[in-house]
Structures are given as structure tokens and as C-alpha cells.
Backbone and ligand atoms as CSV (ligand in chain L), in Angstrom:
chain,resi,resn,atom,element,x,y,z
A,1,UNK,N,N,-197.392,36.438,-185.291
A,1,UNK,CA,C,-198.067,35.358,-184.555
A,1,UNK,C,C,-197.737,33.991,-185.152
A,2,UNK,N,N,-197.742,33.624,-186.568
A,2,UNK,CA,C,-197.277,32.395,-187.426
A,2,UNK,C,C,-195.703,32.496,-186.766
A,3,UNK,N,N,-194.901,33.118,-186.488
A,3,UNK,CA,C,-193.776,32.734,-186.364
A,3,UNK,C,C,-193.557,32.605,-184.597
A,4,UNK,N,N,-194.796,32.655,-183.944
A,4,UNK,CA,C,-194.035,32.162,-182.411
A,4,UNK,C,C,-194.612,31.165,-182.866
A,5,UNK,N,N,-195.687,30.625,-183.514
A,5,UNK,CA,C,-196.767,29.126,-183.242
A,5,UNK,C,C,-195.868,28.141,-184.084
A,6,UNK,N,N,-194.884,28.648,-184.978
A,6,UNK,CA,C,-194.196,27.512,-185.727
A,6,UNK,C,C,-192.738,27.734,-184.678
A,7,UNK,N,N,-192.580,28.516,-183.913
A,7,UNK,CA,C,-191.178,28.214,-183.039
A,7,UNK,C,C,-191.831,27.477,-181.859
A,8,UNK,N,N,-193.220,27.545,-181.326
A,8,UNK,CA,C,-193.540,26.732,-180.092
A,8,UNK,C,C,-193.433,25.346,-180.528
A,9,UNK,N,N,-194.106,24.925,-182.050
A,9,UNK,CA,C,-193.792,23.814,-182.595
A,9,UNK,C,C,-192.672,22.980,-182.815
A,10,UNK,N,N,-191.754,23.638,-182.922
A,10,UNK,CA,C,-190.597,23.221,-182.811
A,10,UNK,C,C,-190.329,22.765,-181.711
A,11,UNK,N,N,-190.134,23.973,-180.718
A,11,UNK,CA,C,-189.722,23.882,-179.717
A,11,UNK,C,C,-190.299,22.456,-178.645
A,12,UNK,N,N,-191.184,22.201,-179.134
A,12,UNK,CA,C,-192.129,21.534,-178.840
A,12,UNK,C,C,-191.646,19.768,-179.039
A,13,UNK,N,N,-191.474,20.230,-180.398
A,13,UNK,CA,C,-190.698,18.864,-180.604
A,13,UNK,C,C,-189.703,18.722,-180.329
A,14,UNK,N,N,-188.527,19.725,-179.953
A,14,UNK,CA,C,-187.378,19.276,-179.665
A,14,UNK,C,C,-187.616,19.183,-178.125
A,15,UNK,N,N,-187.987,19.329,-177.399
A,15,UNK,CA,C,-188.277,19.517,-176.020
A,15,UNK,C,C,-188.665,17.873,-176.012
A,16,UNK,N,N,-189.441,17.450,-176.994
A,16,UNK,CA,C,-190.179,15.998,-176.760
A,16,UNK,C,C,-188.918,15.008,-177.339
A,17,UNK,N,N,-188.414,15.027,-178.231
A,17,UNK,CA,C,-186.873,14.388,-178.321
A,17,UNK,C,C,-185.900,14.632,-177.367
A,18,UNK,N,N,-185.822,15.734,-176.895
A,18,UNK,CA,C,-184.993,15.564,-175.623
A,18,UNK,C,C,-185.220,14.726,-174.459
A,19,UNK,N,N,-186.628,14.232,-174.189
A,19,UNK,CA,C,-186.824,13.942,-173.285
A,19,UNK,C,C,-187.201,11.842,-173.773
A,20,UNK,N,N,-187.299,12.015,-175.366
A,20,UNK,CA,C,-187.151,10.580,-175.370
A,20,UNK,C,C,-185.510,9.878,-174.980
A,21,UNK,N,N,-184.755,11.095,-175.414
A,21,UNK,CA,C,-183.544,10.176,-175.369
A,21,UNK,C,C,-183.296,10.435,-174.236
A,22,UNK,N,N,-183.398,11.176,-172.837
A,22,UNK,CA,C,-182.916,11.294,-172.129
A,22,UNK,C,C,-183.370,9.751,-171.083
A,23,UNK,N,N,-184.281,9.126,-171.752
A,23,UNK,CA,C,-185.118,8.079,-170.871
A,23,UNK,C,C,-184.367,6.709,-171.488
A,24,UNK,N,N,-184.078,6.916,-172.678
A,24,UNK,CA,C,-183.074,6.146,-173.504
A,24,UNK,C,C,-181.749,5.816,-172.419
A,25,UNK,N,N,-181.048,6.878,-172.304
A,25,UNK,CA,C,-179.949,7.244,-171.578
A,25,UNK,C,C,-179.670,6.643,-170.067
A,26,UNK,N,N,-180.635,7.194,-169.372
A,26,UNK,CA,C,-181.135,7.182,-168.351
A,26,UNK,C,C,-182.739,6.634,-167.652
A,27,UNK,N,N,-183.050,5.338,-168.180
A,27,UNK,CA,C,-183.627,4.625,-167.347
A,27,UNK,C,C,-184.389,5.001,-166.746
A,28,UNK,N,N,-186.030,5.100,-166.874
A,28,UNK,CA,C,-186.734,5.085,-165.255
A,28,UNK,C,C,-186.444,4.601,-164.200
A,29,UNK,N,N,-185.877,4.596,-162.726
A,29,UNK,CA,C,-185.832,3.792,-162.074
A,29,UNK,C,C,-186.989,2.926,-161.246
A,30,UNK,N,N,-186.697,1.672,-161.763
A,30,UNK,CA,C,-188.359,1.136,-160.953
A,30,UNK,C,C,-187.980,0.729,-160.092
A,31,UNK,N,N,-186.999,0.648,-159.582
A,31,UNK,CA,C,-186.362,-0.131,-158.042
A,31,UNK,C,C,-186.973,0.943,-156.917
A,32,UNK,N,N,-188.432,-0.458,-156.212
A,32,UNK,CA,C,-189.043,0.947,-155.158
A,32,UNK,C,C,-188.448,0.630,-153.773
A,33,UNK,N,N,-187.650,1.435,-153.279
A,33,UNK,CA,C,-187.202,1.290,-152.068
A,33,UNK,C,C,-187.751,2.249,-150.802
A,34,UNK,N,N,-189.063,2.602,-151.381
A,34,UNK,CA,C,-189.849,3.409,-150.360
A,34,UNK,C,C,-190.370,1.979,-149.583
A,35,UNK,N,N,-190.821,2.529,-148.156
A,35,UNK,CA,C,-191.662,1.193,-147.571
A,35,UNK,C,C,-190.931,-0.008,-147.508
A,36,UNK,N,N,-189.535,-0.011,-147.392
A,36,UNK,CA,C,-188.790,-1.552,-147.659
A,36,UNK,C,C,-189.337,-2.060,-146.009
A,37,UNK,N,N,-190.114,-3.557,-146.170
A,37,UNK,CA,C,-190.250,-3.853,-144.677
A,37,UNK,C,C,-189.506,-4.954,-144.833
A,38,UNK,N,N,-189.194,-5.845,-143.241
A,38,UNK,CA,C,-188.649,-6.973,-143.090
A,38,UNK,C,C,-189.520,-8.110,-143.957
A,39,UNK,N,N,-191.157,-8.181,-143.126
A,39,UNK,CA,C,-191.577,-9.333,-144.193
A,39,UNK,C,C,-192.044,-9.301,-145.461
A,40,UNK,N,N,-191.987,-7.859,-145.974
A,40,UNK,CA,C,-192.543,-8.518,-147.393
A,40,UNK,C,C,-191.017,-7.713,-148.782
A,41,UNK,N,N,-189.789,-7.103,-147.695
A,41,UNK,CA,C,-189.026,-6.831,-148.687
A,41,UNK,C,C,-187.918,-7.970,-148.296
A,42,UNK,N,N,-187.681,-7.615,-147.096
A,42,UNK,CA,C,-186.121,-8.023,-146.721
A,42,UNK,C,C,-186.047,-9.753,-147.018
A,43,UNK,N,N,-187.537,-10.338,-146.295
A,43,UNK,CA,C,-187.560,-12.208,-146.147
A,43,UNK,C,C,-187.678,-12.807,-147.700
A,44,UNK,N,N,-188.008,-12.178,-148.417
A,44,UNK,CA,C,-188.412,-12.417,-149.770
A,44,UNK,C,C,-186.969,-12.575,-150.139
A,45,UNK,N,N,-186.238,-11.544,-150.663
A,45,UNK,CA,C,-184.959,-11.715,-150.835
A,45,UNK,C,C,-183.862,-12.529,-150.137
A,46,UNK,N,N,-183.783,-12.530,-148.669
A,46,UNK,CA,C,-182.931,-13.621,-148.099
A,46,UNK,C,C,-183.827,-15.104,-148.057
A,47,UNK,N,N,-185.055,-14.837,-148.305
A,47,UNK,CA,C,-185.471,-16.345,-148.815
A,47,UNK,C,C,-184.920,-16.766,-149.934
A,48,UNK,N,N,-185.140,-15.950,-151.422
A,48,UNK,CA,C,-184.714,-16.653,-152.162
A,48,UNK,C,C,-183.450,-17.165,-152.564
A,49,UNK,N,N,-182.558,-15.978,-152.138
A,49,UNK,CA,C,-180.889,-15.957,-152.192
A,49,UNK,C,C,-179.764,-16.645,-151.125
A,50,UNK,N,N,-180.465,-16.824,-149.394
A,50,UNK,CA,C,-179.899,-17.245,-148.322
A,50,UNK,C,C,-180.122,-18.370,-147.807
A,51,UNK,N,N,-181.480,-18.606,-147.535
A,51,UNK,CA,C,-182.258,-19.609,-146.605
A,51,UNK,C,C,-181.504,-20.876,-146.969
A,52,UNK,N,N,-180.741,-21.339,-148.321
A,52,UNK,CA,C,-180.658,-22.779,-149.079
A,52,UNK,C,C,-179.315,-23.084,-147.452
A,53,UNK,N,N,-178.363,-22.012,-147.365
A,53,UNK,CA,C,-177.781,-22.013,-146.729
A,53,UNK,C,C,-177.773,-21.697,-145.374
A,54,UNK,N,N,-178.690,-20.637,-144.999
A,54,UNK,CA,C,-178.715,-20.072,-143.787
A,54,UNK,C,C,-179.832,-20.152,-142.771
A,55,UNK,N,N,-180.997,-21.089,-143.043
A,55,UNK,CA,C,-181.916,-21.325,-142.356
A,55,UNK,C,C,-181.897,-22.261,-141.599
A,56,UNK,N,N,-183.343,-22.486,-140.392
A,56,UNK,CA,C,-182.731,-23.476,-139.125
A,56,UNK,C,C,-182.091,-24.734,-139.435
A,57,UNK,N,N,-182.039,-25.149,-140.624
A,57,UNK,CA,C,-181.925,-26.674,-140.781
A,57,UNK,C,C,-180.468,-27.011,-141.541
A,58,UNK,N,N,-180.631,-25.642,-142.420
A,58,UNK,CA,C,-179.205,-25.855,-143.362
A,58,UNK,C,C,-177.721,-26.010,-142.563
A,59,UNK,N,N,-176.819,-26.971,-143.095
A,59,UNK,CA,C,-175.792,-27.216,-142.282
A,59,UNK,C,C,-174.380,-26.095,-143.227
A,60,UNK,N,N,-174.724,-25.713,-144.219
A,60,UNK,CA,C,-173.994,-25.051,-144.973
A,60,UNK,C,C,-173.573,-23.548,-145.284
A,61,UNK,N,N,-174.455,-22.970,-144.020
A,61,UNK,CA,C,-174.253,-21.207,-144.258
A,61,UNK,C,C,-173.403,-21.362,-142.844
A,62,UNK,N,N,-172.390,-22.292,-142.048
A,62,UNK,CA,C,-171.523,-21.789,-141.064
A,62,UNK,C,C,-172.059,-21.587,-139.698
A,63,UNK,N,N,-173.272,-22.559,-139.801
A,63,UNK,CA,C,-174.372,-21.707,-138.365
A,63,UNK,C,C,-175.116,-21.257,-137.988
A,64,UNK,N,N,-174.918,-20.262,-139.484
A,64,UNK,CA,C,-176.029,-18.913,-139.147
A,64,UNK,C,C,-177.310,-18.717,-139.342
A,65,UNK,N,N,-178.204,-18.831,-139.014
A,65,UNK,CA,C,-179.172,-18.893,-139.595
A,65,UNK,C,C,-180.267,-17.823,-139.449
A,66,UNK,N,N,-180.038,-16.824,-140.701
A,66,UNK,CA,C,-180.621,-15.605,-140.826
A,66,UNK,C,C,-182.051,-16.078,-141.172
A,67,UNK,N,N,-183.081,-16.503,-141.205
A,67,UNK,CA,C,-184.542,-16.702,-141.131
A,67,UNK,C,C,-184.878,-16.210,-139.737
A,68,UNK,N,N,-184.422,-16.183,-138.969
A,68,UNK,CA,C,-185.025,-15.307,-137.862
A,68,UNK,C,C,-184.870,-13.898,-137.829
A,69,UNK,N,N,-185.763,-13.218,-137.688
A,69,UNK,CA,C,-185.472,-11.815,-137.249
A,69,UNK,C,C,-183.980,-11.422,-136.260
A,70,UNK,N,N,-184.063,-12.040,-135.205
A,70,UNK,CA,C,-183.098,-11.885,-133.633
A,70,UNK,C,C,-181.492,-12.071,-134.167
A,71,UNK,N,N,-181.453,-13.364,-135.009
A,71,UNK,CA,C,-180.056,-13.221,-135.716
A,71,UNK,C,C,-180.308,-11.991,-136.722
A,72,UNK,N,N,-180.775,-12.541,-137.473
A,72,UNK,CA,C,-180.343,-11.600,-138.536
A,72,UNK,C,C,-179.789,-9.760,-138.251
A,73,UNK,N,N,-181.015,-9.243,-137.125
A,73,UNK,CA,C,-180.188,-7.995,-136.524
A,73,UNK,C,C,-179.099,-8.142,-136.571
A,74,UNK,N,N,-178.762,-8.911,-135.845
A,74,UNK,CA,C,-177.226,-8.774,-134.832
A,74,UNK,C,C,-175.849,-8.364,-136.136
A,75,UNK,N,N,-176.314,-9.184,-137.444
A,75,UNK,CA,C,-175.817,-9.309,-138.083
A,75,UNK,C,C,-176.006,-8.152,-139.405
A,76,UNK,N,N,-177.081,-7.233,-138.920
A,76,UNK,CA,C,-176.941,-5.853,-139.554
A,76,UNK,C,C,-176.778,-5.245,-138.659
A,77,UNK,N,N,-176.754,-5.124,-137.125
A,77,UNK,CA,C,-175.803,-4.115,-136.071
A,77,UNK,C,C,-174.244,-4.340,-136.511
A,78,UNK,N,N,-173.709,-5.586,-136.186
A,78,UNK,CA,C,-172.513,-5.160,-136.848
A,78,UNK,C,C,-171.500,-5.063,-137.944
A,79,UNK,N,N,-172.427,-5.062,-138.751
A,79,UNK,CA,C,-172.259,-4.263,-140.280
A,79,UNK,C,C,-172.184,-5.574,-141.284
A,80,UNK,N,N,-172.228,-6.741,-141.004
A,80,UNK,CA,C,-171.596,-8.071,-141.407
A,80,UNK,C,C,-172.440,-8.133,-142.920
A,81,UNK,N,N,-173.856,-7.908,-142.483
A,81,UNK,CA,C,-175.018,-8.387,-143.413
A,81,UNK,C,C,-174.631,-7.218,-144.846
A,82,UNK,N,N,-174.666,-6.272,-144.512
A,82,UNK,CA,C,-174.245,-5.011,-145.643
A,82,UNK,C,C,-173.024,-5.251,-146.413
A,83,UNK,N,N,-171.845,-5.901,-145.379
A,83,UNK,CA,C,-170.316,-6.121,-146.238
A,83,UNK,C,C,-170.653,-7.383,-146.927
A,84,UNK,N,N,-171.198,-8.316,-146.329
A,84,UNK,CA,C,-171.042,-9.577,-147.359
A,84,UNK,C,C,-172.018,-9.281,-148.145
A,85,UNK,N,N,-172.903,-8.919,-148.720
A,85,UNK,CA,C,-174.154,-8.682,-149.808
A,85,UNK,C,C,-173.152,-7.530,-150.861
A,86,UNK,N,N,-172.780,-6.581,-150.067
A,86,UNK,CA,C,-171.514,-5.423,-151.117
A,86,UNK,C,C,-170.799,-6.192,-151.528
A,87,UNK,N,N,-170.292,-7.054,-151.034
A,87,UNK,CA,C,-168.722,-7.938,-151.426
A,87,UNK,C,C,-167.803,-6.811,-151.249
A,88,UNK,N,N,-168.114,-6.177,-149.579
A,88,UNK,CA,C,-166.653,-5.514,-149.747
A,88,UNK,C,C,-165.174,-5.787,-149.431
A,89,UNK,N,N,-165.304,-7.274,-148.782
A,89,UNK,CA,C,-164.042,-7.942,-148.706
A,89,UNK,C,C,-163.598,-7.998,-147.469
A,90,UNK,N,N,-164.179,-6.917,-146.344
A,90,UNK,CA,C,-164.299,-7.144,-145.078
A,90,UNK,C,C,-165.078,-8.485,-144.831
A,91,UNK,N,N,-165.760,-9.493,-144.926
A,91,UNK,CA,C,-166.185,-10.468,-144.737
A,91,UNK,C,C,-166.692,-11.151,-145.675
A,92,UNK,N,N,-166.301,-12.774,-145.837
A,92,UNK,CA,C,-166.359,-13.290,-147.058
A,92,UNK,C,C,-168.051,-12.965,-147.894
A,93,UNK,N,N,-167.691,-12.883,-149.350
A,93,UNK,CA,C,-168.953,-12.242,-149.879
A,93,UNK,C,C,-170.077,-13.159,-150.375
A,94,UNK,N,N,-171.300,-12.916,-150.124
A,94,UNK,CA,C,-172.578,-13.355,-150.136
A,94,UNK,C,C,-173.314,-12.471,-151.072
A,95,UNK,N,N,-174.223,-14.125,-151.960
A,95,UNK,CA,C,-174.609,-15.248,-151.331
A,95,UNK,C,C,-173.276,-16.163,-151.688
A,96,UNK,N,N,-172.584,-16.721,-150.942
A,96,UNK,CA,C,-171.280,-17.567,-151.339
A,96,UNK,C,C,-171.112,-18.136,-152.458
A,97,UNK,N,N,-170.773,-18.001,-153.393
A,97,UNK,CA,C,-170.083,-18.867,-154.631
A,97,UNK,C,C,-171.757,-18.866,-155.573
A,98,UNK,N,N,-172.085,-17.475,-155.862
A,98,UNK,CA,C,-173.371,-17.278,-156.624
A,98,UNK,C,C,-173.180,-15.943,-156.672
A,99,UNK,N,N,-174.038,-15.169,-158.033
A,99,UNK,CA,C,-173.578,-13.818,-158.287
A,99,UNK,C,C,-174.175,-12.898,-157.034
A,100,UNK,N,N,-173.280,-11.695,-157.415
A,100,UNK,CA,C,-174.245,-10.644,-155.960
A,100,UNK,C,C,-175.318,-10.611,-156.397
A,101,UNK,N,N,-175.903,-9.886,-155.533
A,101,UNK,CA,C,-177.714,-9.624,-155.372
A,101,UNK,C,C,-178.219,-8.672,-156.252
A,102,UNK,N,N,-179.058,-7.960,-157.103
A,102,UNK,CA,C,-178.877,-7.152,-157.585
A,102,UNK,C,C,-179.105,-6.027,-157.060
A,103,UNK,N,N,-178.749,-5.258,-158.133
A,103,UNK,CA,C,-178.203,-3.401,-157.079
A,103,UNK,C,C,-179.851,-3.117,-156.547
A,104,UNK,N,N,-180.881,-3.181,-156.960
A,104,UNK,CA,C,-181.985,-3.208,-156.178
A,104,UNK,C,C,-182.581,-3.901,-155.054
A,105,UNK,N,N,-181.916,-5.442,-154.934
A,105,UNK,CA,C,-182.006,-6.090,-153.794
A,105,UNK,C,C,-181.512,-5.598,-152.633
A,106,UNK,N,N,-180.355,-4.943,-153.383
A,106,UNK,CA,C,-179.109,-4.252,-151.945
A,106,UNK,C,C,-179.678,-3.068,-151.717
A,107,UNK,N,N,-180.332,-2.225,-153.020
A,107,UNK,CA,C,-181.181,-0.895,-152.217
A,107,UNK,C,C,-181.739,-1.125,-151.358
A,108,UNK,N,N,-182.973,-1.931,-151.848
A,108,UNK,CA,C,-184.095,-2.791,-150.935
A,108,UNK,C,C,-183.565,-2.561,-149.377
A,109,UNK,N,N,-182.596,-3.605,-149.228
A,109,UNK,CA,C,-181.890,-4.169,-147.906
A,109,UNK,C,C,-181.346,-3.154,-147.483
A,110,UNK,N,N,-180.788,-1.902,-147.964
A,110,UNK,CA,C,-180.345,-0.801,-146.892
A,110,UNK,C,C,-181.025,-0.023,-147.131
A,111,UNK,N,N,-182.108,-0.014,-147.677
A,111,UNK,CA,C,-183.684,1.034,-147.281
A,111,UNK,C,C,-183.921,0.506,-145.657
A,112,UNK,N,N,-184.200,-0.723,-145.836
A,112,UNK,CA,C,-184.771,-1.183,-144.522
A,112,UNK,C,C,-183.877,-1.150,-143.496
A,113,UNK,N,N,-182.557,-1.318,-143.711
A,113,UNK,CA,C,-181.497,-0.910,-142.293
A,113,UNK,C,C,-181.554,0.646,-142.172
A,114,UNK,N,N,-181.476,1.305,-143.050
A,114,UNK,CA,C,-181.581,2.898,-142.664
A,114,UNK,C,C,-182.949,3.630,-141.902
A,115,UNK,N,N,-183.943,2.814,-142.803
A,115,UNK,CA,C,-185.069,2.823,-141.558
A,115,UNK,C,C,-185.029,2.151,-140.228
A,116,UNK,N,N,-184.231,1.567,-139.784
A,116,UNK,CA,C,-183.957,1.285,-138.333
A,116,UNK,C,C,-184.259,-0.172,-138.745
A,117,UNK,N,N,-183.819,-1.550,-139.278
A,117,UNK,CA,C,-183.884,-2.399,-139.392
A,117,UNK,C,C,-185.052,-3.060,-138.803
A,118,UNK,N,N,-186.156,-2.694,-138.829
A,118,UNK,CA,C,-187.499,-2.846,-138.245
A,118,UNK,C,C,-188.104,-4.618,-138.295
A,119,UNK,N,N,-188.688,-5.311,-137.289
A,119,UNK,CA,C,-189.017,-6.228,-137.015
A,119,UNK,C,C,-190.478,-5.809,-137.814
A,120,UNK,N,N,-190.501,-5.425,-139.266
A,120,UNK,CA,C,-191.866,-5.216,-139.439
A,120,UNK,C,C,-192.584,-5.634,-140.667
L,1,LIG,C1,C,-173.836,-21.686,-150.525
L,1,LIG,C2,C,-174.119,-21.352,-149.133
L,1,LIG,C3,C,-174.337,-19.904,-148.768
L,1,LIG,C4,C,-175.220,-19.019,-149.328
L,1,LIG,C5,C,-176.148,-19.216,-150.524
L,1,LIG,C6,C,-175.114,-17.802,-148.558
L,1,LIG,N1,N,-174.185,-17.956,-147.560
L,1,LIG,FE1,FE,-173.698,-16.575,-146.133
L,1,LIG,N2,N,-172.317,-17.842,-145.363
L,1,LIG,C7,C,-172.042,-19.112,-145.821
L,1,LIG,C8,C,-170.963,-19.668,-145.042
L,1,LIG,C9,C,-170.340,-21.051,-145.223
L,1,LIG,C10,C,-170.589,-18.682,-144.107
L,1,LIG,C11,C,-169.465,-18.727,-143.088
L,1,LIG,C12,C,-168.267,-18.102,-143.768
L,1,LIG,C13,C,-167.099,-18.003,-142.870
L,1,LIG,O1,O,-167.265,-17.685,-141.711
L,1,LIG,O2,O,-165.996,-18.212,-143.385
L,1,LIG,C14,C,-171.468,-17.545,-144.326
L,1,LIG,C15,C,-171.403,-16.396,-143.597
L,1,LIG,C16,C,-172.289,-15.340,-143.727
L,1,LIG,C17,C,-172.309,-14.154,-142.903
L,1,LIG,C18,C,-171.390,-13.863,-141.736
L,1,LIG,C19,C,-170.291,-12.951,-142.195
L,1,LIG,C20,C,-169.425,-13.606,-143.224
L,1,LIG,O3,O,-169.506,-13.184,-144.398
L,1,LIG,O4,O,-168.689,-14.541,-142.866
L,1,LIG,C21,C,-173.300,-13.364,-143.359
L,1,LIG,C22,C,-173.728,-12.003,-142.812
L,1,LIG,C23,C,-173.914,-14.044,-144.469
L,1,LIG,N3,N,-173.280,-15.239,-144.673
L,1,LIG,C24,C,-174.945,-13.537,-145.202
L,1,LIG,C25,C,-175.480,-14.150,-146.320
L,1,LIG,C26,C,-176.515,-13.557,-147.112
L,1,LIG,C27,C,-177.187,-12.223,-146.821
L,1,LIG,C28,C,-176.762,-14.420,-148.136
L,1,LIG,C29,C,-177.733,-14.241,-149.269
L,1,LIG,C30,C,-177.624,-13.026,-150.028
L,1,LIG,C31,C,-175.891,-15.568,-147.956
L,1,LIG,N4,N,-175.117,-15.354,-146.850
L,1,LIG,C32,C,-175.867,-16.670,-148.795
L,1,LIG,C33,C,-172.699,-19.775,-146.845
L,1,LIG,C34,C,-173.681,-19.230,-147.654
């Protein structure tokens, strides 16, 4: 009996070092991309990263002005919004001449296109 209760002990501890370094290693991920909605995931982010350029007033995003819902679709129907945020080189990459978004912003943003790009 002393020799399973000093191998559970062990075991015990190595089981608990395995699992510190594995968090070491590998990161909790806190990036929550459950529930991504338009106004409180998607506008947040193209507010802080787009709007300087792309809102009704700005003369410097080319036109576009993603602060509306109605554009902005059009511009995740045809794939535009996903390639320029990737920088995949199919269309010049965004936010223009500033680093990409981070890899959680872009989860964020194709949580909410995979949920059907929702007006919500
Ligand atoms: C410094 C100004 C600036 C910022 C910031 C910026 N853009 Fe742009 N964006 C432009 C300009 C200028 C164009 C037009 C480029 C062209 O057609 O050559 C453009 C074009 C686009 C287009 C159309 C497709 C393309 O790439 O030409 C999309 C989609 C787009 N931007 C998304 C975004 C998103 C999303 C962000 C924020 C993450 C962003 N932009 C930030 C200036 C900006």
C-alpha cells in the first residue's frame, strides 16, 4: 500500500509538471471568437484600425467607406475585406501602411463572416 501512495505521489507530481510546462509551451488561448457580432466585435475593430480612413467623411480609404453595415457586406461577399486584413496580395493589404491586425482581430472578423456576416 506505501508503495502505490508514494507512486500516486509521484505520479502526481509529474502529471502536475507536465501540465505546467505544457501551458508554458502552449498558451491558453484567450482570443474569444464565440458570439463575434457586428456591433460589439466587428465595429470596434474597424473603428479603431479603419474608420481614420474609411468612414463617411474620410477622403483617404479610396471611397470606401466601411462604417456602414450595406458597404461593408458587399465587401465581405466578395472576399475583398478577408484578403486585405490577411495581406494576401490579392488586394492591396489593410489597414494600409500600418501593421496587420492581430491574429485575434482576424479570428474575431472571420468568426463573424462564417456566422453569416450578420447585421447584428
Ligand atoms: C491609411 C488609410 C487606410 C487605412 C488605415 C485602411 N485603408 Fe483600406 N484602403 C485604403 C485605400 C487608399 C484603399 C484603395 C486602395 C486601392 O484601390 O488601390 C483601400 C481599400 C480597401 C479595400 C478594398 C480592397 C482593396 O484592398 O483595395 C478594403 C476591403 C479595405 N481597404 C479594407 C480596410 C480595412 C478592413 C482596414 C482596417 C483594418 C483598412 N482598409 C484600413 C486606405 C486605408
Amino acid at each position: 500500500m506505501k508503495i502505490i501512495g508514494v507512486v500516486a505521489i509521484i505520479t502526481f507530481f509529474l502529471t502536475g509538471c507536465y501540465y505546467d510546462k505544457a501551458q508554458l509551451i502552449y498558451p491558453i488561448n484567450t482570443c474569444d471568437t464565440t458570439n463575434a457580432k457586428y456591433s460589439t466585435t466587428v465595429v470596434p475593430i474597424l473603428s479603431t484600425n479603419c474608420y481614420v480612413c474609411h468612414s463617411g467623411t474620410a477622403s483617404s480609404g479610396g471611397g470606401i467607406a466601411l462604417d456602414n453595415y450595406t458597404t461593408l457586406k458587399t465587401y465581405v461577399t466578395n472576399g475583398q475585406l478577408l484578403n486585405s486584413i490577411n495581406q494576401t496580395g490579392v488586394v492591396p493589404a489593410m489597414p494600409l501602411n500600418a501593421t496587420i491586425l492581430s491574429t485575434c482581430d482576424i479570428s474575431q472578423i472571420t468568426a463573424w463572416i462564417n456566422s453569416g456576416a450578420l447585421n447584428n
